[in-house]
N, CA, C and O atoms as a GROMACS GRO file, in nm:
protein
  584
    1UNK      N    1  -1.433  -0.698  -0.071
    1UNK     CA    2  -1.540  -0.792  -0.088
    1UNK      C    3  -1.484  -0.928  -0.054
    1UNK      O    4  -1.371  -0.958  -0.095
    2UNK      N    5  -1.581  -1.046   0.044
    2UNK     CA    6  -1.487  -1.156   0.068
    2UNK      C    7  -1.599  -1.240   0.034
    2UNK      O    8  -1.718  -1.217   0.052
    3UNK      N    9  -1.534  -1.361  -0.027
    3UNK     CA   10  -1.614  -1.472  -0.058
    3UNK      C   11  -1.555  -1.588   0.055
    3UNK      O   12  -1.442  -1.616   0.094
    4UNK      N   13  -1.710  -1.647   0.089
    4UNK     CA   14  -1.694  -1.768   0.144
    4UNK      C   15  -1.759  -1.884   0.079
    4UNK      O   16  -1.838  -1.866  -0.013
    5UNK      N   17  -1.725  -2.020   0.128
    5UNK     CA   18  -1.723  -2.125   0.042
    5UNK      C   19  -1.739  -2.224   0.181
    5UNK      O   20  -1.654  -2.245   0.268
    6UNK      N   21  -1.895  -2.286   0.168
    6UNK     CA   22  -1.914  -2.396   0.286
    6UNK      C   23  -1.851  -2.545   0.233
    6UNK      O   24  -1.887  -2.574   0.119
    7UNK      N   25  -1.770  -2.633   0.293
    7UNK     CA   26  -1.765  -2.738   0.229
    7UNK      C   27  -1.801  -2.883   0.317
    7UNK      O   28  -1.734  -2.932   0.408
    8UNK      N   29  -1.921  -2.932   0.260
    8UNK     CA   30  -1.956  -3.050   0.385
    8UNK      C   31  -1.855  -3.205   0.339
    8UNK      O   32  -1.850  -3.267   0.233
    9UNK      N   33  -1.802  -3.219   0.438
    9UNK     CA   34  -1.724  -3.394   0.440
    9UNK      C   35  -1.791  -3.437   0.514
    9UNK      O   36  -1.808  -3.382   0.622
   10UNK      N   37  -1.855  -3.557   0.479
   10UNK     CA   38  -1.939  -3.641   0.579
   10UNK      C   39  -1.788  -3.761   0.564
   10UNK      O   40  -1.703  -3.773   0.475
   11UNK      N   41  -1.808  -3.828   0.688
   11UNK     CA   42  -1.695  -3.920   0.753
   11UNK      C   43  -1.775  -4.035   0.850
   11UNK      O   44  -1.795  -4.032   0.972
   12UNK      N   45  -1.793  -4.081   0.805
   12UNK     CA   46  -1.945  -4.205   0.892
   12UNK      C   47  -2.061  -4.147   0.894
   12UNK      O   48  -2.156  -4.162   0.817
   13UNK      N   49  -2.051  -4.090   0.972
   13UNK     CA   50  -2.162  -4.023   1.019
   13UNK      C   51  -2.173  -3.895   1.105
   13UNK      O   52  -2.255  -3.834   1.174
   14UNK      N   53  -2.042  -3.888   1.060
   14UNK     CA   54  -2.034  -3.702   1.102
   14UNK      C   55  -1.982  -3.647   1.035
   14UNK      O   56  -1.890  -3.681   0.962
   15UNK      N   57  -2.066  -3.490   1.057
   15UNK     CA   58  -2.070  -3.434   0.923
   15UNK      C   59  -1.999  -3.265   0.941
   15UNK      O   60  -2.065  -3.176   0.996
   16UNK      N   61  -1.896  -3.249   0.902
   16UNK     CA   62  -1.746  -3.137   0.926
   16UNK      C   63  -1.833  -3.045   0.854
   16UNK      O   64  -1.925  -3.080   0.780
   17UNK      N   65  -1.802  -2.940   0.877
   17UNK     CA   66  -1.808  -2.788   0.763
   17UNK      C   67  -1.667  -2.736   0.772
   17UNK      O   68  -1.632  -2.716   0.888
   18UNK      N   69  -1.584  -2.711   0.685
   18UNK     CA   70  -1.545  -2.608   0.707
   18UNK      C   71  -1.579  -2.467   0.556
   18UNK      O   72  -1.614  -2.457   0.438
   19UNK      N   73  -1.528  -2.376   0.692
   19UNK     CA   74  -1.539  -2.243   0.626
   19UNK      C   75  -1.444  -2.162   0.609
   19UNK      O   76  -1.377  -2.114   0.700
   20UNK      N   77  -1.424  -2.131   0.437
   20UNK     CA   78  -1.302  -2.089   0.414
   20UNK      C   79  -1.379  -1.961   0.344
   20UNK      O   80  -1.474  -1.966   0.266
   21UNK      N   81  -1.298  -1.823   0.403
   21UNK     CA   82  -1.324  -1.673   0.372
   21UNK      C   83  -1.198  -1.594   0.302
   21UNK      O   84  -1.096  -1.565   0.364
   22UNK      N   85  -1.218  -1.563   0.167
   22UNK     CA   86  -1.084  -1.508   0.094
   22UNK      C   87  -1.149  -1.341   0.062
   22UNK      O   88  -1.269  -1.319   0.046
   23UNK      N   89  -1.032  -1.225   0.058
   23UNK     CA   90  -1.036  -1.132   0.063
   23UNK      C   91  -1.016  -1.093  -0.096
   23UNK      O   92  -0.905  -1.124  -0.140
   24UNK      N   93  -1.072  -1.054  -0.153
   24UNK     CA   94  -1.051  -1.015  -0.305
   24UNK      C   95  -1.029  -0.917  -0.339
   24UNK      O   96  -1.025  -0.896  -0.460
   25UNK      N   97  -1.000  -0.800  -0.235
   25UNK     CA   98  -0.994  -0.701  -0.292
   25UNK      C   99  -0.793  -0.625  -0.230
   25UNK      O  100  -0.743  -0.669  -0.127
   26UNK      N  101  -0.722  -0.521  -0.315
   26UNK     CA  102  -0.706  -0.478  -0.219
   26UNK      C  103  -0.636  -0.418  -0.104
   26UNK      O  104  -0.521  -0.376  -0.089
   27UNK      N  105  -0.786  -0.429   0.009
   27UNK     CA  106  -0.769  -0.358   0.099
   27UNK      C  107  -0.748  -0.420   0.227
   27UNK      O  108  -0.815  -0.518   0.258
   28UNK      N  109  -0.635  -0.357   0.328
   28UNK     CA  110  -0.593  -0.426   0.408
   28UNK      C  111  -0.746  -0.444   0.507
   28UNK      O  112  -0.857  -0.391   0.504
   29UNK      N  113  -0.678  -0.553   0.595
   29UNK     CA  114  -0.814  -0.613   0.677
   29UNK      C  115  -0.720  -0.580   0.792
   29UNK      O  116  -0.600  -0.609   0.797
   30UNK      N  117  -0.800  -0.510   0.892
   30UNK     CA  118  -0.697  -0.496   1.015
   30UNK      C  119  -0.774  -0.576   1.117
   30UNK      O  120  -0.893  -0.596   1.140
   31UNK      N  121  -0.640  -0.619   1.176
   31UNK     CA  122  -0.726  -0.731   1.276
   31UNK      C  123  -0.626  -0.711   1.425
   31UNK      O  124  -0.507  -0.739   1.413
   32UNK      N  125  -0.663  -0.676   1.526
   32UNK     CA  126  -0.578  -0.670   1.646
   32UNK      C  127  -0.430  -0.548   1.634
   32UNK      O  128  -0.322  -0.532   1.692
   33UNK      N  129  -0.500  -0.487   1.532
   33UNK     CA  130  -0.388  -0.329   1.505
   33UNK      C  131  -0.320  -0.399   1.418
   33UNK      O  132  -0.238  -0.331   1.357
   34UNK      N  133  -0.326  -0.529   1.385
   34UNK     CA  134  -0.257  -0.544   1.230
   34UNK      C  135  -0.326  -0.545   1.111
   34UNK      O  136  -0.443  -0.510   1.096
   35UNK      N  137  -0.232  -0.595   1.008
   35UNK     CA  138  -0.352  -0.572   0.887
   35UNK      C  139  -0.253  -0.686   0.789
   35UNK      O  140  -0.132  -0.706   0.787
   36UNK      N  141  -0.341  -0.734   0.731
   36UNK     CA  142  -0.281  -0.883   0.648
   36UNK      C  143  -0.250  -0.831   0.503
   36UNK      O  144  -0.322  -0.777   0.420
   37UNK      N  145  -0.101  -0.871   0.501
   37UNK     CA  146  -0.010  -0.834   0.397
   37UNK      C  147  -0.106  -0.842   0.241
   37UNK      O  148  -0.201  -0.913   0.208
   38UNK      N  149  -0.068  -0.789   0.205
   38UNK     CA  150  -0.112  -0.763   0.043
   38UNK      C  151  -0.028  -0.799  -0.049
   38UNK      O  152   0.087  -0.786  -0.009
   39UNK      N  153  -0.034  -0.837  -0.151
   39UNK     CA  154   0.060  -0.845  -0.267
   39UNK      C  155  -0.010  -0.809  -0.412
   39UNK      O  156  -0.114  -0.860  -0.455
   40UNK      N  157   0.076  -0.701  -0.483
   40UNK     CA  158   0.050  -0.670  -0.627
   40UNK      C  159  -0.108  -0.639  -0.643
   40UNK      O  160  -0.196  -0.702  -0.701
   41UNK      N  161  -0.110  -0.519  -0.569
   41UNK     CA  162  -0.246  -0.491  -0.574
   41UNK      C  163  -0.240  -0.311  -0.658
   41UNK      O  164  -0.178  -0.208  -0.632
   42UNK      N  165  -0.331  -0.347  -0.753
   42UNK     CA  166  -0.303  -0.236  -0.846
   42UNK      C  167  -0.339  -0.053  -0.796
   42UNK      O  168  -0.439   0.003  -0.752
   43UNK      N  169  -0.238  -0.020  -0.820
   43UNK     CA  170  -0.325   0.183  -0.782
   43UNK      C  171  -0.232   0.203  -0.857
   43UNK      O  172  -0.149   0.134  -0.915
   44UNK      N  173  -0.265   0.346  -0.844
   44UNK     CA  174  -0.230   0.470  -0.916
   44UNK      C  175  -0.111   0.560  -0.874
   44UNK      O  176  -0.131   0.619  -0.767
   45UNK      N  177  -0.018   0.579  -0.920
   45UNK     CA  178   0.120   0.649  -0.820
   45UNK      C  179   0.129   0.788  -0.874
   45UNK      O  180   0.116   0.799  -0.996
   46UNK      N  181   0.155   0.918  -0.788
   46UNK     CA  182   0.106   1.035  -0.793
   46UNK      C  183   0.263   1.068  -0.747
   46UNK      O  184   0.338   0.986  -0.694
   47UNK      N  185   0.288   1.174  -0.772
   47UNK     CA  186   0.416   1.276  -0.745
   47UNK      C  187   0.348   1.308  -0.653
   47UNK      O  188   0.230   1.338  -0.673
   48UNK      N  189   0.403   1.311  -0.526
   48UNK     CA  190   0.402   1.380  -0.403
   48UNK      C  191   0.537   1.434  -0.343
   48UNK      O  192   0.644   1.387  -0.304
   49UNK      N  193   0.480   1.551  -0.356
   49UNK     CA  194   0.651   1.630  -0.204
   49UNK      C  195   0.624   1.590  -0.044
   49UNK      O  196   0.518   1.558   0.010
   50UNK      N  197   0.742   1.602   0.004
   50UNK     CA  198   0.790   1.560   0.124
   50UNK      C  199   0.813   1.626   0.192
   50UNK      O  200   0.785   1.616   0.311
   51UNK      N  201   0.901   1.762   0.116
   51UNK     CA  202   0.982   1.872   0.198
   51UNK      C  203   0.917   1.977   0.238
   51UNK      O  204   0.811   2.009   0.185
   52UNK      N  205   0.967   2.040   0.332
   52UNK     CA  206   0.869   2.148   0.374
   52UNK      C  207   0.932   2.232   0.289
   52UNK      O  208   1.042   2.236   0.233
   53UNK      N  209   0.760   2.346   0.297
   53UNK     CA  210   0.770   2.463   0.235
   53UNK      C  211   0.722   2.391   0.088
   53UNK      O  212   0.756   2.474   0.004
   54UNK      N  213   0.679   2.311   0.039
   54UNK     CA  214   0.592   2.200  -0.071
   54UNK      C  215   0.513   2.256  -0.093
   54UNK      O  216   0.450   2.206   0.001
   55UNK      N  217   0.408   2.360  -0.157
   55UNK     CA  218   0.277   2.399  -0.167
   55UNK      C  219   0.194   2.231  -0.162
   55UNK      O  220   0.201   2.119  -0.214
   56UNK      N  221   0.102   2.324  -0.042
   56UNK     CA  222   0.010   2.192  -0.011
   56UNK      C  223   0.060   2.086   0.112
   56UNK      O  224  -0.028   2.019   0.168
   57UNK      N  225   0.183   2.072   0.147
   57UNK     CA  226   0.232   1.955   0.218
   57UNK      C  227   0.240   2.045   0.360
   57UNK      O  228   0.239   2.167   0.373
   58UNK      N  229   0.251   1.928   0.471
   58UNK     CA  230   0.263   1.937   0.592
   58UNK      C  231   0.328   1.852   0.619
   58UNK      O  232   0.369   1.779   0.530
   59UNK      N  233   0.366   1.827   0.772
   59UNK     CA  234   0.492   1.672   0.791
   59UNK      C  235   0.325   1.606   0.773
   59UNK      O  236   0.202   1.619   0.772
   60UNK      N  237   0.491   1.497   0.757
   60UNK     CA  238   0.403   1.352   0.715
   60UNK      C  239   0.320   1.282   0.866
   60UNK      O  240   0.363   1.281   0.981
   61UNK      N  241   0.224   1.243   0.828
   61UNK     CA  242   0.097   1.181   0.926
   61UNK      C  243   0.164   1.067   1.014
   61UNK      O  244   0.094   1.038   1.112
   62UNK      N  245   0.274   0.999   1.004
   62UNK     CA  246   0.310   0.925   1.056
   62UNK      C  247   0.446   0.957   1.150
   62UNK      O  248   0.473   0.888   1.249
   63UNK      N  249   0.490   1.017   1.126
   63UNK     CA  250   0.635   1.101   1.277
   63UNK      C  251   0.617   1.225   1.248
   63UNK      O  252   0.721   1.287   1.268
   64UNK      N  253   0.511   1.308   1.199
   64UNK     CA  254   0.525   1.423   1.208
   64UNK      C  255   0.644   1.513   1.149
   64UNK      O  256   0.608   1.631   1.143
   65UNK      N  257   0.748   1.497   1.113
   65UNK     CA  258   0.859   1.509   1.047
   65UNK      C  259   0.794   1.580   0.876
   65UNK      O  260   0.678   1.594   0.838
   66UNK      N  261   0.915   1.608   0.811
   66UNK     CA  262   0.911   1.694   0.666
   66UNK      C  263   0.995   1.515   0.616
   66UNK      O  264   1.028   1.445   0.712
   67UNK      N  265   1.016   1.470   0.501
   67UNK     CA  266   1.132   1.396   0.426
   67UNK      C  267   1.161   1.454   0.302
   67UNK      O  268   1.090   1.530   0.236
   68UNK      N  269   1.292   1.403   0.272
   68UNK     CA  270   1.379   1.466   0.132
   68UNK      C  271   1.256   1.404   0.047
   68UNK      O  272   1.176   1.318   0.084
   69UNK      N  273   1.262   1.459  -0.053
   69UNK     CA  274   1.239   1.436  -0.197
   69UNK      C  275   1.324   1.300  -0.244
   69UNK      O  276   1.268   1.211  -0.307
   70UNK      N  277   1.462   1.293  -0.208
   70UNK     CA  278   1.570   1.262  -0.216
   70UNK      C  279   1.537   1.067  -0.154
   70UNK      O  280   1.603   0.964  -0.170
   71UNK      N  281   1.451   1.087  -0.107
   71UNK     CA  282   1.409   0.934  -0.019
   71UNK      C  283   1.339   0.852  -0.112
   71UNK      O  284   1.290   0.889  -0.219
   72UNK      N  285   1.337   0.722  -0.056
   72UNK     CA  286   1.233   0.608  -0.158
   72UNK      C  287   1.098   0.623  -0.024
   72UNK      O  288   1.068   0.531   0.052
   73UNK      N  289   1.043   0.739  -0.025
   73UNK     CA  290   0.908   0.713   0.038
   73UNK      C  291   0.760   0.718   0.022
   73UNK      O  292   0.752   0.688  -0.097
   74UNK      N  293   0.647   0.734   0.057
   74UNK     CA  294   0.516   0.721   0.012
   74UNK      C  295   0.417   0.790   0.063
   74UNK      O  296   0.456   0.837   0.170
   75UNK      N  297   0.318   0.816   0.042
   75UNK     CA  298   0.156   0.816   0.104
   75UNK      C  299   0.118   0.736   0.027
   75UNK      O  300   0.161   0.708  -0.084
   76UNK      N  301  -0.020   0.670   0.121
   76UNK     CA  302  -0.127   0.566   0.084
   76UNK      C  303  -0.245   0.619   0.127
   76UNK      O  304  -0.280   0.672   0.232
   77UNK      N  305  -0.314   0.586  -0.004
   77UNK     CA  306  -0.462   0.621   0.027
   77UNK      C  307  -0.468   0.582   0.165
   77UNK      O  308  -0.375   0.540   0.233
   78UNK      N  309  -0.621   0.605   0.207
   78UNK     CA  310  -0.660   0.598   0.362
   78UNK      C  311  -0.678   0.446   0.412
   78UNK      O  312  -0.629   0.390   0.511
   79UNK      N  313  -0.783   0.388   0.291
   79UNK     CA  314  -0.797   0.256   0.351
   79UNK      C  315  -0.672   0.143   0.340
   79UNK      O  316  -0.671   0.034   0.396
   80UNK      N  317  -0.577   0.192   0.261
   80UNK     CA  318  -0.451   0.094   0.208
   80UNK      C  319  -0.402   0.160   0.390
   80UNK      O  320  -0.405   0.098   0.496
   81UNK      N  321  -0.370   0.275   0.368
   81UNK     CA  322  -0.313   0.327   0.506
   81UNK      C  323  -0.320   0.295   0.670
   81UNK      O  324  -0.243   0.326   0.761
   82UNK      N  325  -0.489   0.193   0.671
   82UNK     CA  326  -0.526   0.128   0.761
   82UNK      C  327  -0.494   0.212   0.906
   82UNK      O  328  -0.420   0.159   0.989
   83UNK      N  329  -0.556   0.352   0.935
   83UNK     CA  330  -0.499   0.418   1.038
   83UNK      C  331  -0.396   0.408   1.101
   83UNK      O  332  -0.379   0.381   1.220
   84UNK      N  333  -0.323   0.431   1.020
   84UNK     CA  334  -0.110   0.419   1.043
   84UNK      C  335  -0.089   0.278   1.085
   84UNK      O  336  -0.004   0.271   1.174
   85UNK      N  337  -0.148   0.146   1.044
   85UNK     CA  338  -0.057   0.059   1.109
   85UNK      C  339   0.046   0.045   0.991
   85UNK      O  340   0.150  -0.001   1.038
   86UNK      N  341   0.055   0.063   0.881
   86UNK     CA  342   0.138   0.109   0.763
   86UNK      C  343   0.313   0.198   0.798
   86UNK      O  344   0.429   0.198   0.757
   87UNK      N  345   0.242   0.251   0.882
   87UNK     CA  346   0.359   0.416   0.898
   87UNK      C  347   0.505   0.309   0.948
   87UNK      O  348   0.516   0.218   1.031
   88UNK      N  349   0.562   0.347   0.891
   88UNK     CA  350   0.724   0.303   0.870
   88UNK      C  351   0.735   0.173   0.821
   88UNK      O  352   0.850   0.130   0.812
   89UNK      N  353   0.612   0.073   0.776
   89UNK     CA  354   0.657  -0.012   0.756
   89UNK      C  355   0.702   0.002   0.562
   89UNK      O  356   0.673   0.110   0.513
   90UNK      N  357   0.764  -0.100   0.470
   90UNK     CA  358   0.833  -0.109   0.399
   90UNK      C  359   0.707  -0.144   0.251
   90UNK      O  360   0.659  -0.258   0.259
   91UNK      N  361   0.669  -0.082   0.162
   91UNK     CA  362   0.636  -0.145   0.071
   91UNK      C  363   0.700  -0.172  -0.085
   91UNK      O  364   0.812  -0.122  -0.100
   92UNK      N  365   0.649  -0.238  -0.194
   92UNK     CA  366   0.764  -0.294  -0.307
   92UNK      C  367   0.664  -0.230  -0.408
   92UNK      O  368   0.553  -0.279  -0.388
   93UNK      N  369   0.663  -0.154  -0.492
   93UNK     CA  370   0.653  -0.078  -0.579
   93UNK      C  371   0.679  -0.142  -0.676
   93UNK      O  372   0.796  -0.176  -0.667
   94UNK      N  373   0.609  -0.199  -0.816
   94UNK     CA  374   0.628  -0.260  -0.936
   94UNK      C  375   0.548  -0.191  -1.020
   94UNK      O  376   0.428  -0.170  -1.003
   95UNK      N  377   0.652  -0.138  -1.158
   95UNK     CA  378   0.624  -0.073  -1.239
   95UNK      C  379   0.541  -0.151  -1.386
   95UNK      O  380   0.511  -0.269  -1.366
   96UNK      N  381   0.512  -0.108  -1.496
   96UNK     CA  382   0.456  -0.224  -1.600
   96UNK      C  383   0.585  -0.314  -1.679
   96UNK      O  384   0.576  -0.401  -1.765
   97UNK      N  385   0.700  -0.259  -1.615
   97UNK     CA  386   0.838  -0.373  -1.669
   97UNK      C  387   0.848  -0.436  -1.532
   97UNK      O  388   0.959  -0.485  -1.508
   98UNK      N  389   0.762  -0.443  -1.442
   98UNK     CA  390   0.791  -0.514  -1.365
   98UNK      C  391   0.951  -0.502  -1.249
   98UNK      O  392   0.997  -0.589  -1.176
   99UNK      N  393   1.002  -0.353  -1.273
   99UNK     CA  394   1.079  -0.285  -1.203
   99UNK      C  395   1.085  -0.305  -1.049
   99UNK      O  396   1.177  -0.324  -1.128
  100UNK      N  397   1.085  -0.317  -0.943
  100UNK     CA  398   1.053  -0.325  -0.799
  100UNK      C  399   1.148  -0.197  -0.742
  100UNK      O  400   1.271  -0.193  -0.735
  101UNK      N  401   1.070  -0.114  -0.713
  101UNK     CA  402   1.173  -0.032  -0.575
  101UNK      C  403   1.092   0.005  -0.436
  101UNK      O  404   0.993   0.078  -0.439
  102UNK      N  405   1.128  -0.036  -0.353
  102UNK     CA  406   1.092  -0.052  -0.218
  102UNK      C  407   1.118   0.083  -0.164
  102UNK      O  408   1.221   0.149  -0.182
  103UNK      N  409   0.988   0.126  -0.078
  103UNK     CA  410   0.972   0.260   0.012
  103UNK      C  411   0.919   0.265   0.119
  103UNK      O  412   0.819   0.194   0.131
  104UNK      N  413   0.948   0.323   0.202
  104UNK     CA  414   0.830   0.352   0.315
  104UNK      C  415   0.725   0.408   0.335
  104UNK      O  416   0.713   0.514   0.273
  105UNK      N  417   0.621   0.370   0.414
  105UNK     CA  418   0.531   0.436   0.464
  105UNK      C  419   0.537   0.539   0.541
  105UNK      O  420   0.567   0.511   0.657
  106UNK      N  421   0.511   0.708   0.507
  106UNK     CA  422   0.529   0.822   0.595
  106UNK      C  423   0.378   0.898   0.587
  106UNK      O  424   0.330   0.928   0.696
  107UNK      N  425   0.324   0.920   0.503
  107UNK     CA  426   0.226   0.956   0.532
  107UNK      C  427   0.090   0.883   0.456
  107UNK      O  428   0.092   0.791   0.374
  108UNK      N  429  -0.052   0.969   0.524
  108UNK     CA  430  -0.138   0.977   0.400
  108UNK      C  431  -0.240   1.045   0.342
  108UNK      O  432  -0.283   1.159   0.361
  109UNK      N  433  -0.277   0.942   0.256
  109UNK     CA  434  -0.294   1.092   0.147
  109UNK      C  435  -0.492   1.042   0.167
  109UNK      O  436  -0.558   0.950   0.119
  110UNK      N  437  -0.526   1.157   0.257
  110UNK     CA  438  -0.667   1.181   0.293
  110UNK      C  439  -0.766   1.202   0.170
  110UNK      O  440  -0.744   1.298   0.096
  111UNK      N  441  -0.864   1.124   0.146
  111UNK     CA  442  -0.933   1.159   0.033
  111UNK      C  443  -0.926   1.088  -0.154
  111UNK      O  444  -0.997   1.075  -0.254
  112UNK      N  445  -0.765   1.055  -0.093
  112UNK     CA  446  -0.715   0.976  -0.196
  112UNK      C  447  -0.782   0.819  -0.206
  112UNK      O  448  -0.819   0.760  -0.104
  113UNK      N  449  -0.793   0.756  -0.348
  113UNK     CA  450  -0.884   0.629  -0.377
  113UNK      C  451  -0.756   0.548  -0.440
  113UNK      O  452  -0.704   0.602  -0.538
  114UNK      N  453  -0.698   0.419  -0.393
  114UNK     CA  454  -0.670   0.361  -0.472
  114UNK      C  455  -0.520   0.421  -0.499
  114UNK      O  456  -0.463   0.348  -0.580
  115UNK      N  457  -0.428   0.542  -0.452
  115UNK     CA  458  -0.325   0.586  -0.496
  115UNK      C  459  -0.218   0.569  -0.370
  115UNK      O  460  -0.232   0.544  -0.251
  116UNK      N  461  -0.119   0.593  -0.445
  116UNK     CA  462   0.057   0.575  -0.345
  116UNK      C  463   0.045   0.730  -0.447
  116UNK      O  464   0.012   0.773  -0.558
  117UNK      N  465   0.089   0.762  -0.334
  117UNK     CA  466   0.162   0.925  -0.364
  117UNK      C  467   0.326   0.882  -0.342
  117UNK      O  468   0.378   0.853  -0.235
  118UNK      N  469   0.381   0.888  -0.458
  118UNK     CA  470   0.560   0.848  -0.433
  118UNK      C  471   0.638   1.007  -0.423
  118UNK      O  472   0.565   1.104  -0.436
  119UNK      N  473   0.740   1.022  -0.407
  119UNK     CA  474   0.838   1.093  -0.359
  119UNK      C  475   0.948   1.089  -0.528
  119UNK      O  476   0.985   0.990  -0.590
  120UNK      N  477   0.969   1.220  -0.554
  120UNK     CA  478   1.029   1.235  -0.674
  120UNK      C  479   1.178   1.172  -0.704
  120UNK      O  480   1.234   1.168  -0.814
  121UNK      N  481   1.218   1.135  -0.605
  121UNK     CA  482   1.354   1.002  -0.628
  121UNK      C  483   1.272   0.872  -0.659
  121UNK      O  484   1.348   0.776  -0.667
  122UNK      N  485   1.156   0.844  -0.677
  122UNK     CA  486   1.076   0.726  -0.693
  122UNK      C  487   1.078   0.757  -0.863
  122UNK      O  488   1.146   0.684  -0.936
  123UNK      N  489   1.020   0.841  -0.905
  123UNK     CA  490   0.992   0.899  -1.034
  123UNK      C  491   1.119   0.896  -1.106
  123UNK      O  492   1.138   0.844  -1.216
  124UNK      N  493   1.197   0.951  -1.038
  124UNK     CA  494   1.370   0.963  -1.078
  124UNK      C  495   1.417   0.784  -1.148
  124UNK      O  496   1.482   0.738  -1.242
  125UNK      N  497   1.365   0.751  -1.074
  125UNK     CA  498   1.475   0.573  -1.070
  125UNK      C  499   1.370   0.503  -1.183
  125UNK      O  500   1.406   0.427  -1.273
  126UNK      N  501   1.258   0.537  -1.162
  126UNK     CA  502   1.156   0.480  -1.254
  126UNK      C  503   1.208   0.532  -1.436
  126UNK      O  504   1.194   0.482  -1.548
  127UNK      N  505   1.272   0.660  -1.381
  127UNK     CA  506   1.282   0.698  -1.546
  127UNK      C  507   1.160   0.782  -1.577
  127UNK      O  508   1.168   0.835  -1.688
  128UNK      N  509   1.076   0.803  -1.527
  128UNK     CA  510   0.976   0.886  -1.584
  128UNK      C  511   0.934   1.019  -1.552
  128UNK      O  512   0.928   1.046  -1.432
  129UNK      N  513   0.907   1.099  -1.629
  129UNK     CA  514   0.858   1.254  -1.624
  129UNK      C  515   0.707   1.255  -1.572
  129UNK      O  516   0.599   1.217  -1.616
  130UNK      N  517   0.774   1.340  -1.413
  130UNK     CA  518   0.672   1.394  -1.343
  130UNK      C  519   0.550   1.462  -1.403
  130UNK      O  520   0.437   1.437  -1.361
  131UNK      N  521   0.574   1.554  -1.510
  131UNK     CA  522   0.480   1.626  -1.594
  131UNK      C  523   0.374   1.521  -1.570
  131UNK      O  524   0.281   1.540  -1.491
  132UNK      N  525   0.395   1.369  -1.664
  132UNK     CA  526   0.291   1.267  -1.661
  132UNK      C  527   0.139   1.301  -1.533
  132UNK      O  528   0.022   1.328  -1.560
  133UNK      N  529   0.204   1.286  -1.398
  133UNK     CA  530   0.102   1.350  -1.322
  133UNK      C  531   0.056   1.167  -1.267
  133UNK      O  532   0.043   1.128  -1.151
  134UNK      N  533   0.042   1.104  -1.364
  134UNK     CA  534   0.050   0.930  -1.254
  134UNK      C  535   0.071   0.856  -1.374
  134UNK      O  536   0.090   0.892  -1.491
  135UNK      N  537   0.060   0.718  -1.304
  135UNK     CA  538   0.108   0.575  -1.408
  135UNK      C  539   0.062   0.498  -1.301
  135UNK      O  540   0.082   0.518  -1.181
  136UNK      N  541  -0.039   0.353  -1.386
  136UNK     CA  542  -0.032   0.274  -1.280
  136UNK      C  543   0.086   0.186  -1.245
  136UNK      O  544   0.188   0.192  -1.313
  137UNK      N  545   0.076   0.104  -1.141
  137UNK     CA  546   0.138   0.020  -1.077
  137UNK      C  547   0.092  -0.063  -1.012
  137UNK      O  548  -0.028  -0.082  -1.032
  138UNK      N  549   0.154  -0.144  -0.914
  138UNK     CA  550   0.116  -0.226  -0.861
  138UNK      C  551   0.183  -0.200  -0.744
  138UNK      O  552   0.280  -0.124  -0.749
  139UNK      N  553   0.136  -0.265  -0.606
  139UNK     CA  554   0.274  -0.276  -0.491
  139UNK      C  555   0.235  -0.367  -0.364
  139UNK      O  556   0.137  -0.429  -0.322
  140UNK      N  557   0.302  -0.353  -0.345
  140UNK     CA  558   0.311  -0.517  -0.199
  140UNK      C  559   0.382  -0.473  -0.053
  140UNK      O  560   0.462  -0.383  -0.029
  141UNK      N  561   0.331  -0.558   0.022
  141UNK     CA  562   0.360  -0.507   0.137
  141UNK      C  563   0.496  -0.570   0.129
  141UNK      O  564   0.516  -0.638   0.028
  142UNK      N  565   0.595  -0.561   0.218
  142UNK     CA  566   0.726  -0.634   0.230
  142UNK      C  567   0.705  -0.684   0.421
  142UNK      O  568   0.668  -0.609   0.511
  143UNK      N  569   0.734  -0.798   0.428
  143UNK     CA  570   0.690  -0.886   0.572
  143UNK      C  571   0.830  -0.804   0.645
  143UNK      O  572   0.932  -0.757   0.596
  144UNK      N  573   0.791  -0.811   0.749
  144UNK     CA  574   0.889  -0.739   0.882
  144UNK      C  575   1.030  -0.795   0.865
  144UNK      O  576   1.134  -0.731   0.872
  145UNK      N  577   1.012  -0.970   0.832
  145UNK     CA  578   1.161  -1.060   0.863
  145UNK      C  579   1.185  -1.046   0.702
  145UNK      O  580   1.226  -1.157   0.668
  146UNK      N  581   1.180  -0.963   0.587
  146UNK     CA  582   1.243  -0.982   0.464
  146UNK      C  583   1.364  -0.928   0.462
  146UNK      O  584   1.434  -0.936   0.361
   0.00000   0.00000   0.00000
C-alpha cells in the first residue's frame, strides 16, 4: 500500500507541487528487474530442507541445485521473492533478541504468505527447536557493496 502526499510552495507567483510516494508495506517494488531494498520487515521463519531426497523438496528455484542443510540459506515467499531478482542475493535475519544472521536467497516457497523458509543451520545458531514449526522475525535485504 503507498501513500502519497501533495505539497504546494507558492514562491511569487509560482506555484511547485511536489510529490512524494512512500511504500508501507513489506513488499519489494520491482522496478527495471530490480526491487528496492527492504529493511526489518516482519514474517514468519519455517524449517525448510535443502537436500535432496527432503520429502517434499526439489532443487532450489534459483540454480536449480540441492544445498546442505549445513548452509545459512532461505526461501521467500513469492512476492518478497520478486520473480528471482532475490536469488543469490544476501538477506539479515533478526531474531526477537535482535540476533542477526545473514543468508541467501536459493529458492521459493510458492504459495507461501509473508514467510522465509530457513535452512536447519539457521535454527541451529538461533538456538531453537525445530519441533516449534516457526517464530517470527524480522529481515532485511543486505545492499550488494556491504
Amino acid at each position: 500500500m503507498a501513500g502519497t502526499t501533495k505539497v504546494a510552495v507558492v514562491l511569487g507567483i509560482v506555484l511547485v507541487f511536489l510529490q512524494v510516494s512512500c511504500a508501507v508495506s513489506g513488499r519489494p517494488i520491482v522496478r527495471e528487474g530490480k526491487f528496492e531494498l527492504r529493511q526489518n520487515v516482519p514474517a514468519t521463519m519455517t524449517v525448510n530442507g535443502f537436500q535432496q531426497g527432503e520429502t517434499g523438496g526439489g532443487p532450489a528455484s534459483c540454480d536449480g541445485q540441492f544445498h546442505s542443510d549445513d548452509d545459512f540459506v532461505v526461501s521467500l515467499s513469492s512476492e518478497w521473492y520478486a520473480d528471482g531478482a532475490r536469488c543469490g542475493k544476501f538477506i539479515r535475519l533478526a531474531n526477537s533478541g535482535n540476533i542477526h544472521i545473514s543468508a541467501m536467497v536459493v529458492d521459493e516457497c510458492a504459495g507461501c504468505d509473508n514467510e522465509v523458509g530457513a535452512s536447519m543451520h539457521i535454527w541451529k545458531n538461533y538456538s531453537l527447536d525445530p519441533s516449534v514449526g516457526q517464530v517470527d522475525i524480522k529481515w532485511s535485504d543486505v545492499p550488494d557493496d556491504a
